[in-house]
C-alpha positions, 0 to 999 in steps of 0.5 A: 703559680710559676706552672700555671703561668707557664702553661698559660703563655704556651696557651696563648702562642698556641692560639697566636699560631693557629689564629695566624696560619687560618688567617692567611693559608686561604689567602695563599690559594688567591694569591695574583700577580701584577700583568705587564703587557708588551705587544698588542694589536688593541685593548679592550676598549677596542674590540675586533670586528671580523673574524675566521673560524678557528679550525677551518683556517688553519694554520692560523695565528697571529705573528709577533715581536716582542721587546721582553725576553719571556711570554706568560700569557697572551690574551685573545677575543673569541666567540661561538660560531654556532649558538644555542646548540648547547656546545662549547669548546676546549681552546688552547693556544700554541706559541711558535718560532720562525713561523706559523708552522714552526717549531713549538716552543710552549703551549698554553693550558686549555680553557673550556667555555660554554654555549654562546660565549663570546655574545656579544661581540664586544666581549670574549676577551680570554687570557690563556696562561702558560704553564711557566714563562717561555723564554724568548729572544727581544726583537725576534718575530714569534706566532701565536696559533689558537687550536680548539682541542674539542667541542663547536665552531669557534671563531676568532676575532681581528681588525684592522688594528696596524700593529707594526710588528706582525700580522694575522695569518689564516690558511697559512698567509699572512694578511696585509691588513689585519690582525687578530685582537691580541696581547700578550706579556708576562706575570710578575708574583706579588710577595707570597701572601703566605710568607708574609703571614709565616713572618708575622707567626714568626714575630708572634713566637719571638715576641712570646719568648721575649715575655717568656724570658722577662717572665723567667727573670721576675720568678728569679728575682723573687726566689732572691728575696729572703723570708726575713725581708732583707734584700740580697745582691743576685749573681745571675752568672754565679754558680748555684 
């Protein structure tokens, strides 16, 4: 009977350990984070209106000046400039110090989108994240540049949005007037879905050892009891 019950308590913190590690290891891979804007020319409730086509006014951008220390991602409005030719566009987006031609101090990963994204004009809001959060110095003015790596033409939208810390840029100049639609912050993660699911596996097993141990005690107790009934007195730090 003592094997059986060991061999079943293992069993079952077995099963606990598995159960627990399926549950939570696909959550791990959805894992998100909280988003915190800083600098925007709009939101979503208010899109752009006009717009420049991304390859012919180069250098264009959007300048900034951030009031954290670090960009993560930024958020532009884009559509397609020639629809239903079966054309999308592979789009990343620069971030540039001292100006719209300066000095790259990170590069976003690139987004694909299809044929006659962006349609209708109220939609397009894409997020382009950077591979890790680029340090950046607070108060100092900062350039976006989107660059279509391949594929359509492919627009970019602004308005007249009166962002007081910078501007749209296109051939280069900066526009008196407009911005692009833009908004940019940081990513701050969310406690790892992962370890939390590792430290409920971690209670499971020291809750069965506990068992375990209570278990142990019960089968001393009962190898103390001699066969003629009588009950004795057990040393459990006594020498056997």
């Amino acid at each position: 009977m003592v094997e059986s019950f060991d061999l079943g308590m293992k069993a079952e913190l077995v099963q606990k350990l598995l159960f627990t590690t399926a549950i939570f290891l696909p959550l791990l891979a959805t894992a998100q984070g909280t988003f915190i804007y800083d600098q925007q020319s709009s939101d979503e409730s208010n899109g752009g209106s006009v717009g420049n086509i991304i390859q012919n006014a180069q250098p264009t951008g959007q300048s900034f000046t951030p009031s954290l220390d670090g960009v993560g991602f930024v958020r532009l409005q884009l559509f397609d400039q020639n629809r239903s030719n079966s054309l999308g566009a592979t789009v990343y987006v620069n971030l540039r110090s001292d100006s719209i031609t300066g000095p790259i101090i990170g590069t976003s990963d690139p987004i694909t989108m299809p044929d006659n994204f962006g349609i209708p004009l109220s939609s397009g809001f894409v997020t382009f994240f950077f591979p890790a959060t680029v340090s950046i110095q607070p108060g100092t003015t900062y350039f976006f540049q989107p660059v279509v790596q391949s594929g359509d033409s492919w627009a970019i939208l602004a308005g007249v949005f009166n962002y007081g810390g910078g501007a749209e840029y296109a051939f280069g100049s900066a526009s008196s007037s407009a911005d692009y639609w833009f908004r940019e912050g940081v990513v701050v993660p969310e406690p790892s879905i992962f370890s939390l699911g590792m430290l409920g596996t971690v209670g499971l097993w020291l809750g069965s050892r506990r068992v375990s141990k209570r278990a142990t005690g019960l089968r001393c107790a009962r190898s103390c009891i001699p066969t003629n009934g009588a009950v004795e007195s057990f040393d459990l730090g006594a020498a056997p």
